[in-house]
N, C-alpha and C positions, 0 to 999 in steps of 0.2 A: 504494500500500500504506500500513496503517498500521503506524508507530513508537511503541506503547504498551508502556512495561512490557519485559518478555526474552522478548517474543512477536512473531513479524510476521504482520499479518491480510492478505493479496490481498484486493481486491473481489472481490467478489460476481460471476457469473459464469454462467450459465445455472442460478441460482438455487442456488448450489453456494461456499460461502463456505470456505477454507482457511487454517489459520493453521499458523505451526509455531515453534518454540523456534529464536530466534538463535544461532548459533553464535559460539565461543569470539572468534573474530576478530571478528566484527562490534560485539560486547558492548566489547569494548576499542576498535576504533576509536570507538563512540559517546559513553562515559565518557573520553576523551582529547579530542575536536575541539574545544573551547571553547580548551583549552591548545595543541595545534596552529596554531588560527587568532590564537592571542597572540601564538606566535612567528614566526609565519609574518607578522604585521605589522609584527613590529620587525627582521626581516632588513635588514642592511644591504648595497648591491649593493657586492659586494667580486670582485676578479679573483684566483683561490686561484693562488700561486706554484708552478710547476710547474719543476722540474728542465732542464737541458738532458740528453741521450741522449746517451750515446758508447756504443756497443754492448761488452758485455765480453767480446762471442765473437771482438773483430778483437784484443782485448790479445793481444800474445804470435804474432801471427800472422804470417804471411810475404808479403808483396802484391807481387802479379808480373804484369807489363803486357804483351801481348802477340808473338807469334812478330812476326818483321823489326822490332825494335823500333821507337820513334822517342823525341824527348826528352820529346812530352807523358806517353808510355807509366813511361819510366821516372824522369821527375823525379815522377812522381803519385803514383808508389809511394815515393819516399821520401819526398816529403809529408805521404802517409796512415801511413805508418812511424811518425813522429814527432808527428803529430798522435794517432794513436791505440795509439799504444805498442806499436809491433811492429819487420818488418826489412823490407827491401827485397831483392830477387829482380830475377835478370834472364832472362827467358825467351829470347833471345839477343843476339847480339853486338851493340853499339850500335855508332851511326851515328857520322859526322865532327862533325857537328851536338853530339848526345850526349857523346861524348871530350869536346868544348871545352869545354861550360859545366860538364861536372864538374870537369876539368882546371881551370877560371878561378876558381871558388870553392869550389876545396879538398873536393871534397865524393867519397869515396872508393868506385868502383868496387864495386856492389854483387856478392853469390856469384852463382854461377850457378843458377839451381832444381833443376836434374838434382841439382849436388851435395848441393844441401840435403833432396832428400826420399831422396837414397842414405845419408846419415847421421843424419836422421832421417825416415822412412817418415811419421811418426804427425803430419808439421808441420800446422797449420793454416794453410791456402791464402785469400788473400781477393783476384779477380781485379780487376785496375783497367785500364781504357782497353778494356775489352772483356767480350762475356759469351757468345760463341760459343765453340764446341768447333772451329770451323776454325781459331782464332785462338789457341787453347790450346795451352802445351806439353805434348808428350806425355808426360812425366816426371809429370807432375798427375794424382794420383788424384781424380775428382771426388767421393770419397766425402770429402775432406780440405778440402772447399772452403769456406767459412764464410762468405763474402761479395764481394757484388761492387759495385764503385764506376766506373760508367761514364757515358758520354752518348750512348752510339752507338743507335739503334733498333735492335729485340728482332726477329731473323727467324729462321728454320726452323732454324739450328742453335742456338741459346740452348739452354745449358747445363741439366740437368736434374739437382734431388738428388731424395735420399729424404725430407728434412727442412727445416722455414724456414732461410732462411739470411740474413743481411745484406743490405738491396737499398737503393743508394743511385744510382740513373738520372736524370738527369735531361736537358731537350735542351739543354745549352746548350755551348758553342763548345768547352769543353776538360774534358779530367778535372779537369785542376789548376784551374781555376775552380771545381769543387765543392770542391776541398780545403782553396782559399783561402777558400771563402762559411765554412765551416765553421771555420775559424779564428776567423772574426770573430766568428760567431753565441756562439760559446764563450770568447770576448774571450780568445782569446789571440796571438800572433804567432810565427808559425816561424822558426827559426832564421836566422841573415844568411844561412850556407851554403846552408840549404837554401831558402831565398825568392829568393838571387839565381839560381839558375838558372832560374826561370820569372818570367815578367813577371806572372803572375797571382797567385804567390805573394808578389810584394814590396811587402807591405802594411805 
């Protein structure tokens, strides 16, 4: 085609030549390109500063590790407690394992979740060390569920909402391994309390 003028001509065509009036867009890209391909050669390759993400739907929330508990379940929730500004929940009674290392470094006996969603209903739920509904206490409403911080593989009971929710899975050996990558990644360090009860936490 030609480019004359605020008209564009087609060739020519079974003897049948067509022209028609540029439109508003094309008339401004063509009076701008000289200026475009200025700036476009003096860009300089820069990497733009991008924030790190703490999700602000887990603020305020309650993280609660799976039915027969164990200590990855419930020291991962007070990890993510405290790395991401919420509480800690116990979906049930901890183990001998559990007792010591909280008992060893002072670190105080989380509520129960039954209690916490009978005083308040409306809590926001964020599950860690799991994301099936076999594993879920049944006190959890899953419409209350806001996110889930696991490593375990997704099978035929994983949890279903109506809405996005928080998802932080990954395969690697422990919960609290993600909790403590995420420490780092955010240059911060957990508490002595709460890093000495997990080896992965005592960064």
């Amino acid at each position: 085609d030609s480019r004359e003028g605020t008209t564009v001509r087609y060739s020519q065509v079974d003897d049948i030549e067509i022209t028609r009036r540029r439109t508003t867009i094309e008339q401004a890209v063509i009076e701008r390109e000289a200026a475009a391909h200025s700036i476009a050669r003096n860009l300089k390759p820069t990497t733009p500063t991008v924030e790190l993400f703490l999700p602000e739907a887990l603020s305020g929330a309650y993280f609660v590790g799976h039915l027969v508990t164990d200590l990855d379940s419930v020291g991962g929730a007070i990890g993510a407690a405290e790395l991401y500004g919420g509480k800690a929940a116990l979906a049930s009674e901890v183990n001998s394992e559990t007792a010591f290392a909280l008992e060893e470094f002072g670190v105080t006996l989380p509520p129960k979740i039954e209690d916490v969603v009978e005083e308040n209903p409306n809590a926001k739920i964020c599950l860690v060390d799991h994301q099936q509904t076999t594993q879920m206490n049944h006190a959890i409403n899953p419409d209350q569920v806001v996110g889930c911080i696991d490593h375990h593989a997704l099978q035929n009971k994983t949890i279903v909402t109506d809405r996005p929710i928080y998802i932080d899975i990954r395969p690697w050996g422990s919960m609290s391994t993600i909790i403590a990558h995420t420490f780092l990644t955010h240059n911060r360090r957990p508490s002595i309390s709460v890093a000495g009860r997990s080896p992965s936490l005592s960064i």
